[in-house]
Each structure stands twice: as C-alpha cells, then as structure tokens.
DSSP file (Angstrom, degrees, kcal/mol; ACC not computed):
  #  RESIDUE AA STRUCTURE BP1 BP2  ACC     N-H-->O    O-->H-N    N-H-->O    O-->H-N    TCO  KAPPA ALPHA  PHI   PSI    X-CA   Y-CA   Z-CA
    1    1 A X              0   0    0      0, 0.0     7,-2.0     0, 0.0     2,-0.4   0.000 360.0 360.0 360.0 126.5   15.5   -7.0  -15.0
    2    2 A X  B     -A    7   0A   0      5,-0.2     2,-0.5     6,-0.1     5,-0.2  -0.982 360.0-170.8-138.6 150.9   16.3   -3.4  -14.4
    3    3 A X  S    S-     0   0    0      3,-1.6     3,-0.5    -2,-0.4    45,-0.1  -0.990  77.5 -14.0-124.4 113.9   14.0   -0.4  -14.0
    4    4 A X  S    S-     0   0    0     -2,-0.5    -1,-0.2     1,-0.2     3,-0.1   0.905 131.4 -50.2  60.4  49.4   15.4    3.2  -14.0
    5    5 A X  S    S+     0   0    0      1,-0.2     2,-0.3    -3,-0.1    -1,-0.2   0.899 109.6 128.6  63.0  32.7   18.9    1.9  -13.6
    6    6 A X        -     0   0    0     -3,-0.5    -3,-1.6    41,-0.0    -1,-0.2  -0.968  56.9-135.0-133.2  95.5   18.0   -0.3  -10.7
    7    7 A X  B >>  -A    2   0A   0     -2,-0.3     4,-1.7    -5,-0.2     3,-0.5  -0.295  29.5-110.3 -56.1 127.5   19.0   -3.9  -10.8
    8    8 A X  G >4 S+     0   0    0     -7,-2.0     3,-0.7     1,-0.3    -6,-0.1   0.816 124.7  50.3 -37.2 -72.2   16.0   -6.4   -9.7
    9    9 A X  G 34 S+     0   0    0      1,-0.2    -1,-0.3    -8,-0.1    -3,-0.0   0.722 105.6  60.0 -42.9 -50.4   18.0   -7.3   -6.5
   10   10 A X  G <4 S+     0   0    0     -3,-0.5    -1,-0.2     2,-0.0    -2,-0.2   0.841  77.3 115.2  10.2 -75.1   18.5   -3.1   -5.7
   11   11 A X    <<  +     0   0    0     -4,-1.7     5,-0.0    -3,-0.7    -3,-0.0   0.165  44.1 179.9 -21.2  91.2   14.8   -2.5   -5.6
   12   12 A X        -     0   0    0      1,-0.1     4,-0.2     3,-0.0    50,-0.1  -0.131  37.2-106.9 -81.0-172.8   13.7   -1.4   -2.2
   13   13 A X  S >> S+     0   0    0      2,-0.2     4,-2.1     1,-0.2     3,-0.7   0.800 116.0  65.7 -77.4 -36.8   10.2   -0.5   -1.1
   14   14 A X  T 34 S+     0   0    0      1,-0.3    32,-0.6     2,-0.2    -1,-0.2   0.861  98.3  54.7 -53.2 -34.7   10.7    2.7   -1.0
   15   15 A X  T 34 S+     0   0    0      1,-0.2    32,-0.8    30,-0.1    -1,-0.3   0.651 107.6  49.0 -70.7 -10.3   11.2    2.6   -4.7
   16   16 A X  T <4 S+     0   0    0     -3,-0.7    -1,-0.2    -4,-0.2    -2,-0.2   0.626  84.9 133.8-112.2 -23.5    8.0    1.0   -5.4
   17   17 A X     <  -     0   0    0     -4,-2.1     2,-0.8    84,-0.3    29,-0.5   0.019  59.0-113.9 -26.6 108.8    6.1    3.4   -3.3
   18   18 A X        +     0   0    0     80,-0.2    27,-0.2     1,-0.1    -1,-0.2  -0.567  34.5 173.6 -72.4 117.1    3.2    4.6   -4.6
   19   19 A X        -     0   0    0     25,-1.6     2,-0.3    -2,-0.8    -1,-0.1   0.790  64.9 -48.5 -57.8 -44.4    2.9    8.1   -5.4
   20   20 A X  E     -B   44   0B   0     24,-0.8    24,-3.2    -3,-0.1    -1,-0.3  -0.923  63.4 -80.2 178.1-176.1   -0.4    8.2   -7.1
   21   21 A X  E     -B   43   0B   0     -2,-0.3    22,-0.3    22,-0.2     2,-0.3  -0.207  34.5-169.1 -90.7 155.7   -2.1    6.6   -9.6
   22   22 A X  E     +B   42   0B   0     20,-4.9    20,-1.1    28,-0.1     2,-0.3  -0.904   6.9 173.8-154.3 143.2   -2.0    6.9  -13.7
   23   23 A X  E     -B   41   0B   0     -2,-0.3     2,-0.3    18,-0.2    18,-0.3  -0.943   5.0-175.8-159.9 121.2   -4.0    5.7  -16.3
   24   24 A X  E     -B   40   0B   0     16,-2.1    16,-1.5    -2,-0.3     2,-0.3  -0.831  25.7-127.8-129.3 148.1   -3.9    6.4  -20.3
   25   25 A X  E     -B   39   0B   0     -2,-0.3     2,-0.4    14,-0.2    14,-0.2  -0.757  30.5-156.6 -89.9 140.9   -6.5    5.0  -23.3
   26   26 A X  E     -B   38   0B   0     12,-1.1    12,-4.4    -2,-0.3     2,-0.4  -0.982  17.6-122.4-129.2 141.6   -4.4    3.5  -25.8
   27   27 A X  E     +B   37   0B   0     -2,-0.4    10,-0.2    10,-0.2     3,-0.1  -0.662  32.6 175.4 -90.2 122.4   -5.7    3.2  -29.0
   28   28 A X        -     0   0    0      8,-2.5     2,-0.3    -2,-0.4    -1,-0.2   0.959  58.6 -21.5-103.7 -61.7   -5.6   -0.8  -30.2
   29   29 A X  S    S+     0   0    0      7,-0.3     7,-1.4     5,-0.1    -1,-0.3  -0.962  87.5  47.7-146.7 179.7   -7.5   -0.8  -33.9
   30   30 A X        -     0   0    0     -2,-0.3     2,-0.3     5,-0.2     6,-0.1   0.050  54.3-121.9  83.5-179.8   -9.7    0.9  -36.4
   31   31 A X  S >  S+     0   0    0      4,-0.1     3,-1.8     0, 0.0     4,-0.2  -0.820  72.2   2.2-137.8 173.4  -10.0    4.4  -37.6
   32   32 A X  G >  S-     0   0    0     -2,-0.3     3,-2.5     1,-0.3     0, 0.0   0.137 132.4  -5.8  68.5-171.3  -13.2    6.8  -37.4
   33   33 A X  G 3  S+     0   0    0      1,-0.3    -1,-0.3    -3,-0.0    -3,-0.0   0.605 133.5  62.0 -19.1 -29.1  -15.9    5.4  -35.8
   34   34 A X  G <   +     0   0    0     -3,-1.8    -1,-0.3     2,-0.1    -2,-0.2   0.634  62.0 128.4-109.0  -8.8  -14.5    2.4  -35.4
   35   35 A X    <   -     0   0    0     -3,-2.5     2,-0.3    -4,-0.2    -5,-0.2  -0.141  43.4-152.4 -46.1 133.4  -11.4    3.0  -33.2
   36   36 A X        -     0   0    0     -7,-1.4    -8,-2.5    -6,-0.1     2,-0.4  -0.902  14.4-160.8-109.6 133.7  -11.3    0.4  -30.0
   37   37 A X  E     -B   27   0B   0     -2,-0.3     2,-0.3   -10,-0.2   -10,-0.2  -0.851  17.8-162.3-107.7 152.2   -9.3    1.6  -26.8
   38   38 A X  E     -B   26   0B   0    -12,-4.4   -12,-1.1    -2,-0.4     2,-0.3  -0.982  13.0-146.6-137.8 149.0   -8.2    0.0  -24.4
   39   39 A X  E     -B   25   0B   0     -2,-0.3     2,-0.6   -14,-0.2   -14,-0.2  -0.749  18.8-154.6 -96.8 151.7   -7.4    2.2  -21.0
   40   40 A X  E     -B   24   0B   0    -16,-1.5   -16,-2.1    -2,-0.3     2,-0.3  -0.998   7.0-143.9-116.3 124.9   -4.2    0.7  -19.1
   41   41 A X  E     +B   23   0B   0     -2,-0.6    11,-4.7   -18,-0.3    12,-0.5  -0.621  27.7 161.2-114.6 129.3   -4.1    1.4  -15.6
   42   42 A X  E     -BC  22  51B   0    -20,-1.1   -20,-4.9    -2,-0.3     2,-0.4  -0.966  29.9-116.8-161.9 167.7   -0.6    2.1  -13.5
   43   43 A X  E     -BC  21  50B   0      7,-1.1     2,-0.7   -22,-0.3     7,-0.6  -0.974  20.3-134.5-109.5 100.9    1.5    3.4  -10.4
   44   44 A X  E     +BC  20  49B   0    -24,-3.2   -25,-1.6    -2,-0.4   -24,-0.8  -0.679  35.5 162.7 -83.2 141.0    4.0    6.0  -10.1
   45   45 A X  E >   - C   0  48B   0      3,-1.0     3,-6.6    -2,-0.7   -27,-0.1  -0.923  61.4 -89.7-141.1 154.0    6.8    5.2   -8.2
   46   46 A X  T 3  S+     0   0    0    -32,-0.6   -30,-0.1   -29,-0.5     3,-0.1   0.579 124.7  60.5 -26.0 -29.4   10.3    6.3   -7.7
   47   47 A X  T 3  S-     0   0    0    -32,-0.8     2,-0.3     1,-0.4    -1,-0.3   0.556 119.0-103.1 -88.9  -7.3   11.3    3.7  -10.9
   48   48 A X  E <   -C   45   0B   0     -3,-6.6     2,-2.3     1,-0.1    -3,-1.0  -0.638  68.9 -18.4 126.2 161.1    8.9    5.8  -13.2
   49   49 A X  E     -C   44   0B   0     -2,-0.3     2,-0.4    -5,-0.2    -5,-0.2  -0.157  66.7-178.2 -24.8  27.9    5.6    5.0  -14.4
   50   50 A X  E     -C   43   0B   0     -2,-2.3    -7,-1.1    -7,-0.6     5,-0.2  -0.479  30.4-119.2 -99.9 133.2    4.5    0.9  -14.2
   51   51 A X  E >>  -C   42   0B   0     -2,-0.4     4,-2.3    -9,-0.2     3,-1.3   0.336  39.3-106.2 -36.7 142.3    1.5   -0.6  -15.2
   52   52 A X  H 3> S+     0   0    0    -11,-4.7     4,-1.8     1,-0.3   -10,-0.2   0.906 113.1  50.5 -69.3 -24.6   -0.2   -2.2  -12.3
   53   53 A X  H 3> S+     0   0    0    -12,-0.5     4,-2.1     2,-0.2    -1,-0.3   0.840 110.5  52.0 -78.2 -14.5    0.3   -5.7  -12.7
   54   54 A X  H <> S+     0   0    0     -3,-1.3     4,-0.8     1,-0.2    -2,-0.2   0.592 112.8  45.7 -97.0   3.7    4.0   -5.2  -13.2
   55   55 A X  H  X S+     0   0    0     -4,-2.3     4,-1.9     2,-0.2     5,-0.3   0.787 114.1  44.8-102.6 -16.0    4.1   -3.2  -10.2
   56   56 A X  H >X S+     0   0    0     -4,-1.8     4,-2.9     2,-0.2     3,-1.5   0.923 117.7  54.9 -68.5 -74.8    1.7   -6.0   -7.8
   57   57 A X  H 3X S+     0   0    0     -4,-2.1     4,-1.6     1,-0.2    -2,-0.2   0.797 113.0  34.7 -25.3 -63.6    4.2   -8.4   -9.7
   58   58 A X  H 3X S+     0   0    0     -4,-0.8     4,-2.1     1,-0.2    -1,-0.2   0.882 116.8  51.0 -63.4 -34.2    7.5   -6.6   -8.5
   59   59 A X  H <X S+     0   0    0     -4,-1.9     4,-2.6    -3,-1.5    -1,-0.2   0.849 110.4  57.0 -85.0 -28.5    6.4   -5.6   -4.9
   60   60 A X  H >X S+     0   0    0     -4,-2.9     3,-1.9    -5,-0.3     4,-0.6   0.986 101.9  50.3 -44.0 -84.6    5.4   -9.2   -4.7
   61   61 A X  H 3X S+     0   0    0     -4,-1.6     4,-1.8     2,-0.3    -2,-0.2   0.695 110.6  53.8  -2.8 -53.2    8.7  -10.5   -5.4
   62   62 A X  H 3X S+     0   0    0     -4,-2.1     4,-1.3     1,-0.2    -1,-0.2   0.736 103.4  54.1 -94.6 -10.7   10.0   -8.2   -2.8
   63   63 A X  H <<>S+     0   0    0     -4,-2.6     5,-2.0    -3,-1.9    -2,-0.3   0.633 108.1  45.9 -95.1  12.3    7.9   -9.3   -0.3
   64   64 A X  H ><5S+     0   0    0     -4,-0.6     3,-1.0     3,-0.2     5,-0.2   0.734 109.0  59.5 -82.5 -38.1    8.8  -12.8   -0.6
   65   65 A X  H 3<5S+     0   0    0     -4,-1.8    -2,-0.1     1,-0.2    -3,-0.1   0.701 104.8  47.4 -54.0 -30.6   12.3  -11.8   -0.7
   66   66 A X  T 3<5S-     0   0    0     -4,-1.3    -1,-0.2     0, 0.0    -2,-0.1   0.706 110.5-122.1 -78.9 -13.0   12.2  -10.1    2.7
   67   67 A X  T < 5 +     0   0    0     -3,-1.0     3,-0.4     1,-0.0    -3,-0.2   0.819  69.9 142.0  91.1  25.1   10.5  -13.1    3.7
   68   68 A X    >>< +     0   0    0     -5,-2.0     4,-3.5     1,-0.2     3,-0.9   0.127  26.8 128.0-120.3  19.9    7.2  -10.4    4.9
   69   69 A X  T 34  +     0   0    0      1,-0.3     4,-0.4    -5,-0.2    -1,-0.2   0.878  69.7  42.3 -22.0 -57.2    4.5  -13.1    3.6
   70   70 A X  T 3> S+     0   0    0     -3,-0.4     4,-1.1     2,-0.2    -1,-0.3   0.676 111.9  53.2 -95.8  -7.8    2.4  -13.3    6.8
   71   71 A X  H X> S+     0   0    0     -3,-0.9     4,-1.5     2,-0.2     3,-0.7   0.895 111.9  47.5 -74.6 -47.8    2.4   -9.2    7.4
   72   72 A X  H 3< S+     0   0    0     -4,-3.5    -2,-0.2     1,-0.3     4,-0.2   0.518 107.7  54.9 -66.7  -2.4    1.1   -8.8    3.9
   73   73 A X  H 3> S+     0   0    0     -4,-0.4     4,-1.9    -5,-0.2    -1,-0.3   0.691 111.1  48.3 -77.9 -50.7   -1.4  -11.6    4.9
   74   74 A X  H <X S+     0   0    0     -4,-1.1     4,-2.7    -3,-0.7    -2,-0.2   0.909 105.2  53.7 -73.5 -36.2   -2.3   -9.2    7.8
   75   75 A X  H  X S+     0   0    0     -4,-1.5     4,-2.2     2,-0.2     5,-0.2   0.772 108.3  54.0 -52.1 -35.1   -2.8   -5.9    5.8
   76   76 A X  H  > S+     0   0    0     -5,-0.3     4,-0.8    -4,-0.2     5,-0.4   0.953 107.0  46.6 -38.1 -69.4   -5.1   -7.8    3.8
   77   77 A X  H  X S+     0   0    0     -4,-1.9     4,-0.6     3,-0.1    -2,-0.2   0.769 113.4  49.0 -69.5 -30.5   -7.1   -8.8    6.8
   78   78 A X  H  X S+     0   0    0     -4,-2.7     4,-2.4     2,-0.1     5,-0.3   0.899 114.5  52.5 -72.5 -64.6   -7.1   -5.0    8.2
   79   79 A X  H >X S+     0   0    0     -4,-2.2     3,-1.5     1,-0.2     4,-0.8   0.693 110.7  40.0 -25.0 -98.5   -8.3   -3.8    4.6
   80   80 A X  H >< S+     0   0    0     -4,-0.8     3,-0.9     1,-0.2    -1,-0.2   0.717 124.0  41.0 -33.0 -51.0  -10.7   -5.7    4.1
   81   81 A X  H 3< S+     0   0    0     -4,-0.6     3,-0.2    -5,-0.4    -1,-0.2   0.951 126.7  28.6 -64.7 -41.5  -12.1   -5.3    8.2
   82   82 A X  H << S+     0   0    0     -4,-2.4    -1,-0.2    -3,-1.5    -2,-0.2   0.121 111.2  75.1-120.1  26.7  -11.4   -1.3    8.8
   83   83 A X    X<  +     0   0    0     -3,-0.9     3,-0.9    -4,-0.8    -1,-0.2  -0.391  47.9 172.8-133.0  76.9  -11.9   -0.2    5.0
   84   84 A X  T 3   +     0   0    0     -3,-0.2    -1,-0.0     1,-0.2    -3,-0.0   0.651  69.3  68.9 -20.8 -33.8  -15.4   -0.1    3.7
   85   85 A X  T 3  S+     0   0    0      1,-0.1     2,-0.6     2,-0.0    -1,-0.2   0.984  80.1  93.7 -74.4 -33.8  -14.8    1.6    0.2
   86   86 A X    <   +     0   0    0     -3,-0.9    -3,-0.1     1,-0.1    -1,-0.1  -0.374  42.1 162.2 -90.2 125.6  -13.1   -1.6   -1.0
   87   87 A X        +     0   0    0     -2,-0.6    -1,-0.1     5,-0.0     2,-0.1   0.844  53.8  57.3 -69.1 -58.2  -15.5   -3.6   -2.5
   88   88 A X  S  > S-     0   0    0      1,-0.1     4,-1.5     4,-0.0     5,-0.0  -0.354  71.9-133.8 -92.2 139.0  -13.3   -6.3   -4.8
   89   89 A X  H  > S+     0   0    0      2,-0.2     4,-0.6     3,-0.1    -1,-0.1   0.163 113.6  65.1 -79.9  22.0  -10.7   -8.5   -3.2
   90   90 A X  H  > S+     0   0    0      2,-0.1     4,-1.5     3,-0.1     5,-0.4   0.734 110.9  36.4-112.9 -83.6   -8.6   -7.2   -6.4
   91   91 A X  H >> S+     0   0    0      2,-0.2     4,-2.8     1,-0.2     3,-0.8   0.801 116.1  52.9 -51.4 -51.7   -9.0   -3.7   -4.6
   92   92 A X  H >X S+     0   0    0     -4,-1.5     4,-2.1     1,-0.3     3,-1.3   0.972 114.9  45.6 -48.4 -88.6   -8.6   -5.1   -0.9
   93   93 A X  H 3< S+     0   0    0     -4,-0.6     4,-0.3     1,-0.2    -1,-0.3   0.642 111.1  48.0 -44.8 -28.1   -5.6   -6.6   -2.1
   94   94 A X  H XX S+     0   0    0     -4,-1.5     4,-1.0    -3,-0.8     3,-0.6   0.763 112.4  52.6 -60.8 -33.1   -4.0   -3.6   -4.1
   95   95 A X  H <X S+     0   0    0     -4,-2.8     4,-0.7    -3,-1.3    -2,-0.2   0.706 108.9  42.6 -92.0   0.6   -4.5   -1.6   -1.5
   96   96 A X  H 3X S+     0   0    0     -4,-2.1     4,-1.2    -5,-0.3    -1,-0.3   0.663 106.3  58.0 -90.3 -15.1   -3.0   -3.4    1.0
   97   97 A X  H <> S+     0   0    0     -3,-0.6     4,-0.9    -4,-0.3    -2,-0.2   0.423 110.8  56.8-119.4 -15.7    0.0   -4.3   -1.3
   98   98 A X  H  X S+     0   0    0     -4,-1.0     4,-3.7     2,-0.1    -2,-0.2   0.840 109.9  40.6 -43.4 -67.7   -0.1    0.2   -1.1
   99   99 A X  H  <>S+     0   0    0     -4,-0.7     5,-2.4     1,-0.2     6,-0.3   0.829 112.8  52.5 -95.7 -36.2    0.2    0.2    2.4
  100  100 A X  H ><5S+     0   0    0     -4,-1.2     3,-3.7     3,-0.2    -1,-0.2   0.973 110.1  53.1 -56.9 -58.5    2.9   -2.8    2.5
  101  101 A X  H 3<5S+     0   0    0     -4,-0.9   -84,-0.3     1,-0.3    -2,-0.2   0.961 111.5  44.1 -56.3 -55.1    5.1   -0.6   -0.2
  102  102 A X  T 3<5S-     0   0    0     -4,-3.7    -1,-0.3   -86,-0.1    -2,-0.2   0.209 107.2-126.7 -93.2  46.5    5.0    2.6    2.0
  103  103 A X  T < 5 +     0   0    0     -3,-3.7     3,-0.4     1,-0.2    -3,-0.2   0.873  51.0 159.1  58.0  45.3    5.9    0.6    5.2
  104  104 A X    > < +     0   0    0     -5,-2.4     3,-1.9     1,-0.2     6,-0.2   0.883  61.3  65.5 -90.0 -16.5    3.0    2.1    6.9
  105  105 A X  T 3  S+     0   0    0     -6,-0.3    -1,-0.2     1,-0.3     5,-0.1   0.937 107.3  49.8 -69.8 -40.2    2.4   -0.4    9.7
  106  106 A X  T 3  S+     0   0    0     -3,-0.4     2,-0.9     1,-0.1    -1,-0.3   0.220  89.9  90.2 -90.4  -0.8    6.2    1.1   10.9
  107  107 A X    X   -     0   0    0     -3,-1.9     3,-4.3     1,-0.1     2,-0.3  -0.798  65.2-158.1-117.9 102.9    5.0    5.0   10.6
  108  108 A X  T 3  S+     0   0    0     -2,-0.9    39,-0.4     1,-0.3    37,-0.3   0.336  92.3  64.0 -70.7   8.9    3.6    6.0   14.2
  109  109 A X  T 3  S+     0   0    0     -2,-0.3    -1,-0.3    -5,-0.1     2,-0.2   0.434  74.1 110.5 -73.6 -18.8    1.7    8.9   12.2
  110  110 A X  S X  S-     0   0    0     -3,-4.3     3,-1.5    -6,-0.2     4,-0.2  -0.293  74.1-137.4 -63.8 139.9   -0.2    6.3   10.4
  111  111 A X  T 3  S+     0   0    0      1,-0.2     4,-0.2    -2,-0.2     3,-0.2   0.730 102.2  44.9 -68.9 -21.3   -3.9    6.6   11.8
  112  112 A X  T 3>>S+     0   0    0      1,-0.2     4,-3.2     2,-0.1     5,-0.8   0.158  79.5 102.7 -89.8   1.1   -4.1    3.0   11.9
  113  113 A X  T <45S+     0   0    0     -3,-1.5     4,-0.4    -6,-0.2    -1,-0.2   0.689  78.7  48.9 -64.4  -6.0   -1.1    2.3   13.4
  114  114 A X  T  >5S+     0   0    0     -4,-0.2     4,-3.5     3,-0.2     5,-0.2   0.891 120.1  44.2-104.4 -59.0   -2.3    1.6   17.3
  115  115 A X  H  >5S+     0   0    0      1,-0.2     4,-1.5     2,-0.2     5,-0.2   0.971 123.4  33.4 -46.8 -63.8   -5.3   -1.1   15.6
  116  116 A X  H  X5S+     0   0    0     -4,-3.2     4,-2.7     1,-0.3     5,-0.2   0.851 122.9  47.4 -70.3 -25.1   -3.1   -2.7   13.3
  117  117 A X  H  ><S+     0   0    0     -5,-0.8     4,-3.7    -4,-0.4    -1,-0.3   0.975 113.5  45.0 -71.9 -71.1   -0.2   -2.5   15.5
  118  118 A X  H  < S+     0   0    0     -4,-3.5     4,-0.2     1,-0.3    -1,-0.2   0.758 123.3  42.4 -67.1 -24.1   -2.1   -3.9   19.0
  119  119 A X  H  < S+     0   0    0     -4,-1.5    -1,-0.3    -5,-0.2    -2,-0.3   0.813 129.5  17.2-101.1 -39.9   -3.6   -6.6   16.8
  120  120 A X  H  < S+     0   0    0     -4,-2.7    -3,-0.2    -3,-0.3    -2,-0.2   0.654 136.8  25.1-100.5 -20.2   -1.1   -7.9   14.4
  121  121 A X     <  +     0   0    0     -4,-3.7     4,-0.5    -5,-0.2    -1,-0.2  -0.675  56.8 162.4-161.2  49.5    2.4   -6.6   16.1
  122  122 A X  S >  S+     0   0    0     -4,-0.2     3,-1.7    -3,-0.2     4,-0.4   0.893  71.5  67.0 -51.9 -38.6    1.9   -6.1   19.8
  123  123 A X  G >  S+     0   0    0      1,-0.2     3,-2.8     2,-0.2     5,-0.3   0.926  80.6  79.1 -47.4 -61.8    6.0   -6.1   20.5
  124  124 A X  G >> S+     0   0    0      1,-0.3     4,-2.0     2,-0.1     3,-0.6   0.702  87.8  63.6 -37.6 -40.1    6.0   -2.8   18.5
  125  125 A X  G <4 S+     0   0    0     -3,-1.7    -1,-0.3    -4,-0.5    -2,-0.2   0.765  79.5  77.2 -26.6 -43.2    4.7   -1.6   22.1
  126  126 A X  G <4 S+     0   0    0     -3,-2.8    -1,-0.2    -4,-0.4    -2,-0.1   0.887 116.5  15.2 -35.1 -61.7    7.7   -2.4   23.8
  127  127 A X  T <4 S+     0   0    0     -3,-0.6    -1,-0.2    -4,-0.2    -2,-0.2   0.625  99.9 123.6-114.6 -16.5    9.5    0.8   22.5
  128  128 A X     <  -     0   0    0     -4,-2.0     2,-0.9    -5,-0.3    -3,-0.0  -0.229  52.6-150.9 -41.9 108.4    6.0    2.7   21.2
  129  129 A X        +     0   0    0     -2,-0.0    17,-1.4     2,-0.0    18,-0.2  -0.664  30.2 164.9 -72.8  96.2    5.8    6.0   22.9
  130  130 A X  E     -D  145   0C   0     -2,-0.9     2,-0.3    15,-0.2    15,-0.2  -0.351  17.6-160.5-111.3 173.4    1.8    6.4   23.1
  131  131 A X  E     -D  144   0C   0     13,-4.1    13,-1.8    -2,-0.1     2,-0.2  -0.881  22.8-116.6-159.5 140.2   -0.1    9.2   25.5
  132  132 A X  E     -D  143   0C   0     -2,-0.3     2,-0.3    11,-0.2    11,-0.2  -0.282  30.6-162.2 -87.6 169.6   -3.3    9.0   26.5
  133  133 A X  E     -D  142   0C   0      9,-2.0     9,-3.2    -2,-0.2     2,-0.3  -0.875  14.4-146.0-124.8 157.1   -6.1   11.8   25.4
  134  134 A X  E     -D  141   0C   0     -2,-0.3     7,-0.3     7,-0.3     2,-0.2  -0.975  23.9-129.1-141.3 122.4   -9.3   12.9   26.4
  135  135 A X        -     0   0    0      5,-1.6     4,-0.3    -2,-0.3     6,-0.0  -0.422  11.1-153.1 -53.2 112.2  -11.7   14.1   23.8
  136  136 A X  S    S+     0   0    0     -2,-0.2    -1,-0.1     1,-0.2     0, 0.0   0.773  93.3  61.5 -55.2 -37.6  -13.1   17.8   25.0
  137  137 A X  S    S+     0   0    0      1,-0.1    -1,-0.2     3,-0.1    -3,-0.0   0.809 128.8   0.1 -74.7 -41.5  -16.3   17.0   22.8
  138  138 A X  S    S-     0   0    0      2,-0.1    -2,-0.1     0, 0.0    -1,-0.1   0.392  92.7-119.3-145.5   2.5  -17.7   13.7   24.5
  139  139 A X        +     0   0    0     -4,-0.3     2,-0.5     1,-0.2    -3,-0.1   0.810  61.7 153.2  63.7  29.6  -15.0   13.5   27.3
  140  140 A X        -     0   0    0      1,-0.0    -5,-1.6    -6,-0.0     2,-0.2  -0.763  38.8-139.7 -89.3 135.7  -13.9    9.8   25.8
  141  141 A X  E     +D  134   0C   0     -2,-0.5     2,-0.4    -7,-0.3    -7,-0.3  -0.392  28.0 173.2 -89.6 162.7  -10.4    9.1   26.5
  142  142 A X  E     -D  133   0C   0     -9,-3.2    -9,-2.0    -2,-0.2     2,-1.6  -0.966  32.3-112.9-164.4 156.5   -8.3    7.3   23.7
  143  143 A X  E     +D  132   0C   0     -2,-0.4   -11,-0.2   -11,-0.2     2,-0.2  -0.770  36.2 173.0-110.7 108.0   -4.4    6.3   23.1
  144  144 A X  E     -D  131   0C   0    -13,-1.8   -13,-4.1    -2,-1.6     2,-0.2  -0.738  32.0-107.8-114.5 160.3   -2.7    8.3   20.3
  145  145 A X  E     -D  130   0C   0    -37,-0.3   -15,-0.2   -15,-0.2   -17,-0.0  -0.524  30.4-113.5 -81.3 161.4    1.4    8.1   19.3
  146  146 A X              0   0    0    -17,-1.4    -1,-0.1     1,-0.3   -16,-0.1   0.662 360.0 360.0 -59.7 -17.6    3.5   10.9   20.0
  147  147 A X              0   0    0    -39,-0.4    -1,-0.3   -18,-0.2   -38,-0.1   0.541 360.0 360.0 -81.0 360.0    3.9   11.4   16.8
C-alpha cells in the first residue's frame, strides 16, 4: 500500500496525525427530486485526505506494529472516564485513536498529561519536571509541567 509516496512500512504517526476533520455529500443515484446522498466522513493528515475507516484501519496497523496495544487500551479508558461529550464507544474510541496518533500522552503541555500520566505511566515521573502551584483564586495548590 502506499499513500502520498509513503510505503505502508514508512508510515509514522506523525503522518497519520490528525489535523482536522472533513466530510463531503456524494451524490449515489437519481436525478431531480430524487437524488440520494450519501455524506462520507474523513481525516486530514500529513498523507492527504482519508476517509475515516481507512484512517482507524491504518493507525491500527501501526499500533500493533509498535507493539502500543495496551496504551491504546488506556486512552480508551481515560476517554471514556475524563471526557463527557463522548457519548458512543465509536466516538470514545476515535478519539482516543486521535490522541494515540498525536502522541499526546508524551507531550508535557498536554492538559491531561499529569492524570493520564500518574495513572497509566507513573515511570514518566522519573525524568518529569513538574512544579507545584497555588491557585490565587481559592488558594488550592496543584502540580503542573514546566512546560
């Protein structure tokens, strides 16, 4: 398989990152009145445009290849527990399969990095630079990254 001049084995994550979302009605039969859409639903990423199942398919693929099974088992299980809008385990699971593609557990800006982190990944402490803070408003102290 190759995607933008990218050999299946090539692919990184970074290339499947999603940028945002894209989604076009294609017209299926009839004329007039009678014309059926159907809307097809997709991801842009670094390889271009792909339709969302061929991008869950491919980022799958590479997370089996890295062997990264059981973190993408834990992004799952933080969606669904510290995100409220998603409803669907369809959504749960896309968006976690989101959050896998841009490496966010690894980005000490992420807003959930200290939760997901202290719960899923405690070594990532070892070398974490954290500092604590004291809220001005309500005087509650809290642990943020340096970043």
């Amino acid at each position: 398989m190759e995607l933008s001049g990218k050999r299946g084995e090539d692919i990184t994550f970074a290339d499947l990152r999603v940028h945002y979302g894209t989604g076009r009605s294609i017209h299926v039969s009839g004329t007039g009145r009678d014309k059926k859409f159907r809307y097809r639903y997709g991801a842009m990423t670094d390889l271009g445009d792909l339709e969302i199942s061929k991008w869950k398919s491919l980022i799958n693929a590479l997370i089996e290849q890295h062997g990264e099974q059981e973190i993408q088992r834990q992004l799952r299980q933080w969606s669904k527990a510290e995100c409220p809008w998603l409803r669907s385990d369809d959504e749960i699971e896309e968006y976690a399969l989101r959050l896998h593609a841009a490496r966010i557990f690894d980005d000490p800006a992420w807003a959930g990095y200290i939760t997901f982190n202290r719960q899923y990944r405690p070594e990532v402490f070892e070398t974490a630079r954290l500092i604590w803070i004291k809220a001005s408003c309500c005087q509650k102290a809290g642990q943020i990254t340096e970043t």
